[in-house]
N, C-alpha and C positions, 0 to 999 in steps of 0.2 A: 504494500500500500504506500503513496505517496505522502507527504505530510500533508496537502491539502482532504487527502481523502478521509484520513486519521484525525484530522479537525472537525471534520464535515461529521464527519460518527459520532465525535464525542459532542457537540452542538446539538445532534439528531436528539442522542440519549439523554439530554439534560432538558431538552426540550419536553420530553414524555414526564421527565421524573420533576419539571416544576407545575406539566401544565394537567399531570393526574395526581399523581402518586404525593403531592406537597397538597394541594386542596383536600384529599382523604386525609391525609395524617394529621394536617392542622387545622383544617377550619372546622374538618366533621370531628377532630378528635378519635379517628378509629384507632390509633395506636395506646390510646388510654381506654379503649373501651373492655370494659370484663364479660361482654355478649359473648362467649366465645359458641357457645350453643348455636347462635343464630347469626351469626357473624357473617356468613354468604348470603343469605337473605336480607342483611343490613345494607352488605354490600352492592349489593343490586339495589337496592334504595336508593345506596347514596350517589352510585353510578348515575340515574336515571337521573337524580335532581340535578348532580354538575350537569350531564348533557342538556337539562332544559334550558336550566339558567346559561351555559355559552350558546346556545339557540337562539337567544335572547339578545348578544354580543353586550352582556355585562363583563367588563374588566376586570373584577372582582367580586368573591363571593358573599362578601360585606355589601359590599354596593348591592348584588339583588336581596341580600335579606331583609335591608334595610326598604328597598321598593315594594317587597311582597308584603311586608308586615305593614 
């Protein structure tokens, strides 16, 4: 791989990991949660609401909570 290629991966991947995986673990709090029973079923929850709210093209997920409520 080239160094550009090797940039472009590590951007790809950091891409996924601020624009999923950082909104479940901090704004839903799933990595404090003790659901572990139903933890997939949460999961699918919380899936469905981030995709409505960027459907939405809310910037953040304070900014739509703040709209919905």
């Amino acid at each position: 791989m080239t160094p550009k290629q090797v940039a472009s991966s590590l951007r790809h991947h950091w891409t996924i990991e601020n624009g999923i995986f950082y909104v479940r673990d901090v704004s839903y709090g799933e990595d404090r949660s003790h659901a572990r029973l139903i933890a997939a079923v949460m999961s699918v929850i919380r899936n469905l609401a981030i995709s409505l709210i960027r459907r939405e093209a809310f910037p953040f997920m304070t900014d739509a909570w703040a709209a919905i409520s």
